[in-house]
VOGU-3710 file (C-alpha; in Angstrom, 3 decimals, decimal comma):
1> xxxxxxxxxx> 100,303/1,535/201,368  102,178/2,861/204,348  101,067/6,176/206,101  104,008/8,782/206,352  103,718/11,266/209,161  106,598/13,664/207,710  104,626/14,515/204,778  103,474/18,203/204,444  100,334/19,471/203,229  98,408/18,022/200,457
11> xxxxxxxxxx> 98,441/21,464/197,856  102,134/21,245/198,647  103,209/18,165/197,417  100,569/18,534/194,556  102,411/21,758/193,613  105,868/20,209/193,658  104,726/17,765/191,326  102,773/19,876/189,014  104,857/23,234/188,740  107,483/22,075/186,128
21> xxxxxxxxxx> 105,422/20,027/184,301  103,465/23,381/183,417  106,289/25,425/182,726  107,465/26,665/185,896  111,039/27,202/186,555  113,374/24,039/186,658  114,233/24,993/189,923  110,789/24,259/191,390  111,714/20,783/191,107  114,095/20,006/193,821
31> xxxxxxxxxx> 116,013/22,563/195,969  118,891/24,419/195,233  121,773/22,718/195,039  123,144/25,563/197,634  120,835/24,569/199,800  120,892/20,951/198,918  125,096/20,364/199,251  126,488/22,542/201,929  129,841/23,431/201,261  132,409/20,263/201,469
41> xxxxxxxxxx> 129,385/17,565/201,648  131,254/15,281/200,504  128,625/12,394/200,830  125,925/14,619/199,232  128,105/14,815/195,908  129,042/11,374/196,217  125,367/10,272/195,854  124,455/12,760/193,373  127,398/11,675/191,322  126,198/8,248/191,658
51> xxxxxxxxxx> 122,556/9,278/190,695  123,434/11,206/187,567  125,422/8,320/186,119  122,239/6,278/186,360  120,461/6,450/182,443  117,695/9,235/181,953  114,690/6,124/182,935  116,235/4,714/185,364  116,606/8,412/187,433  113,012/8,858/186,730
61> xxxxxxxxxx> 112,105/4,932/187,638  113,537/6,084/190,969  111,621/9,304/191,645  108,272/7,433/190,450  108,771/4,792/192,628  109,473/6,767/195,709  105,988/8,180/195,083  104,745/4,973/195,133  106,160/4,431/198,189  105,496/7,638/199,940
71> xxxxxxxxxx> 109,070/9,328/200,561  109,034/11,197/197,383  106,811/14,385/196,997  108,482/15,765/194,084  108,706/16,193/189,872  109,470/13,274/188,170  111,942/14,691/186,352  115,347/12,652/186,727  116,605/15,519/188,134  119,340/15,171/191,822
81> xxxxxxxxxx> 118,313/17,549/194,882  117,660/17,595/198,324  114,018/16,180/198,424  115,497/12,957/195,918  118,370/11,897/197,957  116,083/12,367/201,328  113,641/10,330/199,688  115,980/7,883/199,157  117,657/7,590/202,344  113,780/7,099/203,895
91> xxxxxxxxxx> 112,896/4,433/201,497  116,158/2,335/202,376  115,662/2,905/205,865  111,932/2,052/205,713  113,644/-1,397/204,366  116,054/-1,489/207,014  118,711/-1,948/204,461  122,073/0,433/204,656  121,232/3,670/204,327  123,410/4,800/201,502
101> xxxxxxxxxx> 121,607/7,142/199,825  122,324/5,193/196,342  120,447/2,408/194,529  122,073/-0,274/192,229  120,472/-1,996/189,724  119,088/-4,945/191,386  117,722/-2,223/194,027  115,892/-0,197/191,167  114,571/-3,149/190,029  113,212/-4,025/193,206
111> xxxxxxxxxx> 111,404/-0,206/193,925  110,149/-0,554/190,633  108,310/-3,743/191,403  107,101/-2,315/194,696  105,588/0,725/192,614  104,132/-1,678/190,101  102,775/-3,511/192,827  101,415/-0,427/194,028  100,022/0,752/190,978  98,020/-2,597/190,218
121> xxxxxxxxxx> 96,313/-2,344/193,447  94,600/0,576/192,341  94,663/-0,719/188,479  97,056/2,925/187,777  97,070/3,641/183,880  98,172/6,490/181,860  96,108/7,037/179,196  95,239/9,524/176,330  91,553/10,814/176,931  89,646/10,575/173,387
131> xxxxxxxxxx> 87,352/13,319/174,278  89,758/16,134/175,211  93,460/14,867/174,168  94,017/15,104/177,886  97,389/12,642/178,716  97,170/11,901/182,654  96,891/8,568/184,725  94,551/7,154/186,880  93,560/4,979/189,145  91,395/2,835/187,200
141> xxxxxxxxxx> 89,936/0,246/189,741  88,888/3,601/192,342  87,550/5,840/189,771  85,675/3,012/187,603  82,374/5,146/185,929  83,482/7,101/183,351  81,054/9,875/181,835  80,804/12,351/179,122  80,558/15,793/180,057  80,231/19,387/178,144
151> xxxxxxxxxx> 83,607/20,179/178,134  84,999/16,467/178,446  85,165/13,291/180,492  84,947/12,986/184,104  86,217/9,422/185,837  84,667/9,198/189,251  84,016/6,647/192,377  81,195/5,015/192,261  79,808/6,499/195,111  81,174/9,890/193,707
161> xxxxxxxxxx> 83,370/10,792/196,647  86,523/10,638/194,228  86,002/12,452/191,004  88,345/13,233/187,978  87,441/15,626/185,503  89,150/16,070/182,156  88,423/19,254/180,172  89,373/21,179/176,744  87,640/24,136/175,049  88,936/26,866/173,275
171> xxxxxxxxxx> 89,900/30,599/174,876  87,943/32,276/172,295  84,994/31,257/174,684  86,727/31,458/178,206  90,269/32,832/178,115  92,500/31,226/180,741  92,769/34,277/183,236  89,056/34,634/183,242  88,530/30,718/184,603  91,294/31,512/186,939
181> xxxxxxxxxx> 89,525/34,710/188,439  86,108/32,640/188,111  87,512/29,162/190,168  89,919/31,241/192,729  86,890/33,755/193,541  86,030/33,486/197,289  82,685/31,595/197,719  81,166/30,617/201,256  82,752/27,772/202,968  85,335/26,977/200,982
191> xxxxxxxxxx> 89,202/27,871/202,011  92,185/28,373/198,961  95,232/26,599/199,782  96,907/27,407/196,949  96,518/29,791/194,209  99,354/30,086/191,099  99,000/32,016/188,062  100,848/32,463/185,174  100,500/33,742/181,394  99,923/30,284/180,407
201> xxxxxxxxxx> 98,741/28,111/183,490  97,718/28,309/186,429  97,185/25,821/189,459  94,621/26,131/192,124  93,508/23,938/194,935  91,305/24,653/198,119  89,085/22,652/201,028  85,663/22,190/200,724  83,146/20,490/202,264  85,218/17,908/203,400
211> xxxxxxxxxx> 86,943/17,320/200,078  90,323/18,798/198,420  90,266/20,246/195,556  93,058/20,636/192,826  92,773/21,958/189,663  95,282/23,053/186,937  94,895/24,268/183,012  97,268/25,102/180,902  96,715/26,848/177,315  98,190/25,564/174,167
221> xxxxxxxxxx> 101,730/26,610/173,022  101,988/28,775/170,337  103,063/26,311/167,802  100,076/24,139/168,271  97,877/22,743/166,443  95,025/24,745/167,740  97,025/27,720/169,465  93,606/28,596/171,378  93,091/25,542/173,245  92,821/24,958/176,920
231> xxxxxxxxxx> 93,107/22,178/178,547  92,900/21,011/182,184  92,134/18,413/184,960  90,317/19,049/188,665  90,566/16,356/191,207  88,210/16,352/194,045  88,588/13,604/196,975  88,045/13,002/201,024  89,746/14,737/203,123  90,626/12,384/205,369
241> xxxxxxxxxx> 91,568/10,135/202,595  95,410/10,617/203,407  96,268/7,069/201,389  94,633/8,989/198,615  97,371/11,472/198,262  100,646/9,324/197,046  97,593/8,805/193,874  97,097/12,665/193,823  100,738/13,101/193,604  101,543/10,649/190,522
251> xxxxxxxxxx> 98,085/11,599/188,898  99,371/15,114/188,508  102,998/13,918/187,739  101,513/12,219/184,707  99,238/15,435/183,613  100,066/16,193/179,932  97,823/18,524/178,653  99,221/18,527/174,741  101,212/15,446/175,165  104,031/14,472/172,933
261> xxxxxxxxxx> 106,224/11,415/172,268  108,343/10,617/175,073  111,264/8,108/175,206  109,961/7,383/178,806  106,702/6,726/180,528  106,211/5,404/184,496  106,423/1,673/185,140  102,340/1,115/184,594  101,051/-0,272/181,383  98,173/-2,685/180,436
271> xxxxxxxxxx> 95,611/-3,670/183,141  96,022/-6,693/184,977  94,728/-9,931/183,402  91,534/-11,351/185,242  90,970/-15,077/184,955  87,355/-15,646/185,176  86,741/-19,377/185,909  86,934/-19,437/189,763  89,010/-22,618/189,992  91,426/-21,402/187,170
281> xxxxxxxxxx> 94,811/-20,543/188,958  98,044/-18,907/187,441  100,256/-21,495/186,108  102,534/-19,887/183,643  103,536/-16,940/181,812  102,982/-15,973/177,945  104,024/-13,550/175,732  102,258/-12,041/172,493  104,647/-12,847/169,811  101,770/-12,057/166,716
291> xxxxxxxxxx> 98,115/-11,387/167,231  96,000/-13,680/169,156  99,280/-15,617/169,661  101,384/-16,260/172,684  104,698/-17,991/173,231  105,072/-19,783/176,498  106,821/-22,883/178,109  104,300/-24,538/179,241  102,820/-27,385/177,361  99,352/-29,668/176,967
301> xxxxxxxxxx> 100,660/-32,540/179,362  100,917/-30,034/182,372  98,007/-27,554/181,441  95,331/-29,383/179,174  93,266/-26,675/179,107  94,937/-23,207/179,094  93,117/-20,365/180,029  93,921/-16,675/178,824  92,280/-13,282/179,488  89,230/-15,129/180,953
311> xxxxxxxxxx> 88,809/-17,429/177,663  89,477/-20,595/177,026  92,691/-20,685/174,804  94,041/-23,951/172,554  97,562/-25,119/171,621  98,480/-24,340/167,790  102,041/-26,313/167,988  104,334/-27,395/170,940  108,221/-28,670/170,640  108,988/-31,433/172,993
321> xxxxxxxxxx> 112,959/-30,252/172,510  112,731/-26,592/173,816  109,533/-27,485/176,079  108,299/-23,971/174,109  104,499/-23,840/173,092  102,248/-21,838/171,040  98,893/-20,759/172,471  95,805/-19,146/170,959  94,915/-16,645/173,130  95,262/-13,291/174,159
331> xxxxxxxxxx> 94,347/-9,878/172,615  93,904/-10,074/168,551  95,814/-6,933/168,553  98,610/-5,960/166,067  101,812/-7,004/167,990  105,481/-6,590/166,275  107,729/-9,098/165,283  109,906/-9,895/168,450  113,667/-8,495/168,382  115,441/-11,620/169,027
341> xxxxxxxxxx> 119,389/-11,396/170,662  122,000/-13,558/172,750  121,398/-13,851/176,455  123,709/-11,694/178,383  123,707/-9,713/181,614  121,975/-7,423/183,302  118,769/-8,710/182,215  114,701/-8,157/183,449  112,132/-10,292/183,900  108,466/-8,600/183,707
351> xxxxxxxxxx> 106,140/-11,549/184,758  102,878/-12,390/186,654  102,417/-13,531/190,090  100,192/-14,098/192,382  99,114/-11,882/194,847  97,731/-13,684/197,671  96,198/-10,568/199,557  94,210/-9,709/196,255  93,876/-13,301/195,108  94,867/-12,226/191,516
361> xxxxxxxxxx> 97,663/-11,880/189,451  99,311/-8,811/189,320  102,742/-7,997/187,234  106,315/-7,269/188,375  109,560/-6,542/187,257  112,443/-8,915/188,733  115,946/-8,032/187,727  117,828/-11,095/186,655  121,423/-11,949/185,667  123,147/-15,363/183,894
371> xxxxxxxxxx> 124,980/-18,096/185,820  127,724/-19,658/184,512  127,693/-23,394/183,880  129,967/-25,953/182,444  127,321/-29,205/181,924  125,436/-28,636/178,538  122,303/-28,059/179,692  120,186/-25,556/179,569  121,028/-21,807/180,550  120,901/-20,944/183,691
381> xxxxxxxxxx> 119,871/-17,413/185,191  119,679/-16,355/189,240  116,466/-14,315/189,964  113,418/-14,619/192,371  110,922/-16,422/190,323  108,291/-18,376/191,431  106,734/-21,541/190,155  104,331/-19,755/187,763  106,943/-17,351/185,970  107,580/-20,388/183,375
391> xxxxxxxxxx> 107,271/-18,813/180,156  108,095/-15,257/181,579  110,121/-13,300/179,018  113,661/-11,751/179,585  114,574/-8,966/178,023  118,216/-7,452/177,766  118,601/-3,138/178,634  117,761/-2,283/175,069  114,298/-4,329/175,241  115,274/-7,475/173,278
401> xxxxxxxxxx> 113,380/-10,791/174,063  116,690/-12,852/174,931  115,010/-16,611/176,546  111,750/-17,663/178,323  112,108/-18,875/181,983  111,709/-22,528/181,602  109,576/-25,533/183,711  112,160/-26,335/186,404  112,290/-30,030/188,119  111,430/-28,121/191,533
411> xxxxxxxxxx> 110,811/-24,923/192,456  111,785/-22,976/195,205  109,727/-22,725/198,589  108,750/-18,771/198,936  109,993/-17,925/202,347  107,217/-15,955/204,233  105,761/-15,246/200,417  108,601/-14,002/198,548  110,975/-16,429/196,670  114,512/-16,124/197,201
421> xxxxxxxxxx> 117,048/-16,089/194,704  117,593/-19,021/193,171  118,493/-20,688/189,430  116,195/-20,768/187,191  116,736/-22,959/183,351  115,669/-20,847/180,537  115,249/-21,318/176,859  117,772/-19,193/174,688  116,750/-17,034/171,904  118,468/-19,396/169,459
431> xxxxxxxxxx> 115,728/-22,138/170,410  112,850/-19,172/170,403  113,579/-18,150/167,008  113,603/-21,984/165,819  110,565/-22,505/166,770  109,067/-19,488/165,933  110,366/-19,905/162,558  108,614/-23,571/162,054  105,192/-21,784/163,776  105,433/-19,227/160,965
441> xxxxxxxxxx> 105,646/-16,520/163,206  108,397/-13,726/162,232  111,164/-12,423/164,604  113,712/-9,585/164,136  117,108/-9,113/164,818  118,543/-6,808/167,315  119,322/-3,147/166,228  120,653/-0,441/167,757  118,487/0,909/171,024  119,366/2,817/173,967
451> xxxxxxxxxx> 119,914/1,119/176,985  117,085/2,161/178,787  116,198/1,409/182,980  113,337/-1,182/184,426  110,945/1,032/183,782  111,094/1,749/180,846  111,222/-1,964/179,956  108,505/-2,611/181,749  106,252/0,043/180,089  106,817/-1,351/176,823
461> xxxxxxxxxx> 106,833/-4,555/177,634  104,155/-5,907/180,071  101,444/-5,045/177,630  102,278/-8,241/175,622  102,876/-10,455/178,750  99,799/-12,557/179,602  99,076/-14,410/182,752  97,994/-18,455/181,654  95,634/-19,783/183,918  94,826/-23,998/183,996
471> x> 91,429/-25,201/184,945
//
C-alpha cells in the first residue's frame, strides 16, 4: 500500500466515513456543492455530470476503491463532491494516466481490481457477527484470534496490538448517553481527538498509550425489533501504524449496526482459496455451478489430478467438443442454478491469479468485451487474462454467466507481470448449458436484473469462483 502525505488526521478521516452512516446529516459526506463548484466551473460540473450518470454500484465501486488506494477519505455513499472528484484526480495522477477527473468502465474495472487486490492482502471480509448482529468488515488475515466476550466478540492481532471489539446489550442496563459520559470522561494519559454525540449515536476516538482509539454505538431505531438495543464497535491500533488507517477507514465504512438488505456491498467476498500441497500451482479457474460441483475448461489430459480448496478433487464428466469439464470439488454448499444468456458486451471477468509477491492466488475483476470474427471458431473476447484464467466465468452487467474463458494454443507473455490485452477463445453459454444439461446439472434463463457496476458483480460472484490447482 502506498503512504499518502496529504492525508489529515486519523479521527478525521474516521469521522468522514462514519458520520452518515450513523445518521448524521447527508451533508457530512462530501462538501458543499458551493464550496465544491465555484461559480462557472465548468469542468467541475462536467465531471460530476459524468459521475452521476455512472449506476448507483458503480459510484460507490469508485469511492471504495479510492480508499483502497488511499486518495479517498470519505462516505461511501455514491454521492459527487469535492473530496470524490479530488480523489479521483490523485488516483489518475498516481497512475500517470490523464488527469480527467472521470473514470470509464474499463478504468472502474481496473480500481476495482486494485482494491480487491488490496483487500486480499489483508484477507478484508464483511461479515455479520453471530454474537451481537454487528455487520462490519475486517481484516481477516491481521486480526486472526477471535474471542467471546461479555458483551460480544472481539477480533484481535495475535500479538494484541490490533484489536476489534464488537458489542450489543440493551439500554435498560446502560443507556447510550451514560457510556458516552463513561468512555469520553478524562482519565490520565489519554488525549480525546474527537468527541460526537447525538440522541442516537455517538462517535468517540482518542490517543493512548501509543494506540488510537475509535469507538462508535448507535441505539436501535424505533421500529426495531428490540427498540432498546445498542450496538457498537471500538478499534484500537499502533500509532505509528499509518498503513493501518486506509483499513480503519473502510472498517468503519462497512459498520452496520442493525444491518439490512442492501442491493450493494464493497468488492470483497469469500476468502481466498489456499492450495495446500506445496508443489500444487494455479492452473485454471472453476466455477460452482451445484454443490460440491464446479464447471471449468480444463480437462484430465492437461491436469490429471485437480486440486481444489486444498483437496484432492476428481472429474465427474468432460466433453472433448466444448473442452468444458465437471469437477468434484469445492464447498458442498447450496449454490443456485446458473442464469444462463448470449454473450454480449460490456462484460467482467472475476478470476484467480497468481500473485507472485504473496505466492498465492488472489481474485480480480478484469473488464472484458467481444471481438468480432468472421472464421467459425470459437468466440473471441479482448481482456488481460493470463494463462491460468481458463475456465474463468464471464458475466454480462446484470450478473448472468454468459461463456468460460477457454485453453488457448498460446498464451500471452505478461510484460513486467501484468498481461496485456490480448484475445482470448471462450466457450458460449449455448455450449455451457449443453453440457450442463447432459451432467444433470440445472441452469436458468435470464430475467430481468438491474445492470449493476464491477463491484457489485464481483460481490456476488467470486464466492462461487474457485482457484484449480494441478499437482
Amino acid at each position: 500500500m502506498k503512504a499518502r502525505k496529504d492525508l489529515p488526521g486519523w479521527s478525521a478521516m474516521l469521522l468522514t466515513a462514519g458520520l452518515a452512516l450513523c445518521g448524521a446529516p447527508a451533508f457530512a459526506a462530501q462538501n458543499p456543492p458551493a464550496a465544491a463548484s465555484p461559480a462557472g466551473d465548468a469542468t467541475f460540473e462536467a465531471q460530476k455530470a459524468a459521475f452521476e450518470a455512472l449506476s448507483d454500484a458503480d459510484r460507490k465501486t469508485i469511492q471504495d476503491g479510492l480508499v483502497w488506494t488511499g486518495d479517498y477519505i470519505g462516505i461511501v455513499d455514491g454521492a459527487f463532491g469535492k473530496r470524490t472528484r479530488d480523489s479521483i484526480l490523485a488516483y489518475q495522477v498516481s497512475l500517470r494516466a490523464p488527469a480527467t477527473g472521470i473514470l470509464d468502465a474499463p478504468a472502474i474495472a481496473r480500481l476495482a481490481a486494485t482494491a480487491q487486490k488490496a483487500k486480499d492482502g489483508v484477507r478484508f471480509q464483511v461479515f455479520v457477527d453471530d454474537k451481537t448482529g454487528v455487520k462490519i468488515g475486517a481484516p481477516l488475515k491481521i486480526l486472526e484470534r477471535r474471542t467471546t466476550t461479555g458483551a460480544g466478540s472481539r477480533l484481535a492481532k495475535t500479538d494484541g496490538s490490533i484489536s476489534l471489539d464488537l458489542a450489543s446489550f440493551r439500554s435498560v442496563d446502560v443507556d447510550l448517553a451514560t457510556l458516552y459520559a463513561r468512555l469520553s470522561a478524562d482519565q490520565p494519559g489519554r488525549k480525546l481527538t474527537l468527541k460526537l454525540s447525538r440522541p442516537d449515536f455517538f462517535v468517540l476516538s482518542w490517543e493512548e498509550a501509543g494506540r488510537k482509539i475509535y469507538s462508535r454505538y448507535a441505539r436501535a431505531p424505533a421500529s426495531a425489533p428490540d427498540s432498546e438495543a445498542i450496538r457498537g464497535f471500538t478499534l484500537a491500533y499502533p500509532g505509528q501504524a499509518a498503513d493501518f488507517e486506509r483499513i480503519a477507514i473502510a472498517i468503519a465504512n462497512s459498520f452496520e449496526p442493525f444491518p439490512a438488505p442492501s442491493a450493494w456491498q464493497p468488492t470483497a467476498a469469500a476468502p481466498p482459496t489456499t492450495l495446500t500441497p506445496a508443489k500444487a500451482a494455479l492452473s485454471a479457474n472453476g466455477l460452482l455451478v451445484a454443490p460440491g460441483k464446479a464447471l471449468s475448461a480444463i480437462g484430465s489430459l492437461d491436469c490429471p489430478h485437480p486440486v481444489i480448496d486444498g483437496r484432492p478433487a476428481k472429474y465427474l464428466r468432460e466433453d472433448a467438443r466444448s473442452g468444458l469439464s465437471l469437477i468434484a470439488g469445492g464447498a458442498d454448499v447450496a449454490v443456485a442454478a446458473p442464469i444462463l444468456a448470449p454473450l454480449g458486451d460490456d462484460l467482467i471477468a472475476v478470476a484467480y491469479g497468481i500473485d507472485e509477491a504473496a505466492a498465492r492466488p488472489v481474485l480480480s475483476v478484469t473488464p472484458v468485451s467481444r471481438m468480432t470474427q468472421t472464421a467459425e471458431t470459437k468466440p473471441l473476447v479482448l481482456a488481460s487474462l493470463g494463462a491460468d484464467a481458463v475456465g474463468a466465468p464471464l458475466f454480462d452487467r446484470r450478473g448472468a454467466l454468459v461463456a468460460l474463458v477457454a485453453r488457448a494454443s498460446a498464451a500471452p507473455r505478461p510484460i513486467a507481470g501484468v498481461s496485456p490485452q490480448a484475445p482470448h477463445p471462450v466457450v458460449a453459454a449455448s455450449d455451457i448449458e449443453r453440457f450442463l444439461s447432459e451432467a444433470d446439472v440445472a441452469t436458468a434463463k435470464p430475467v430481468e436484473a438491474a445492470i449493476g457496476g464491477a463491484g457489485r458483480i464481483a460481490a456476488e460472484k467470486s464466492a462461487l469462483v474457485v482457484a484449480i490447482a494441478c499437482n
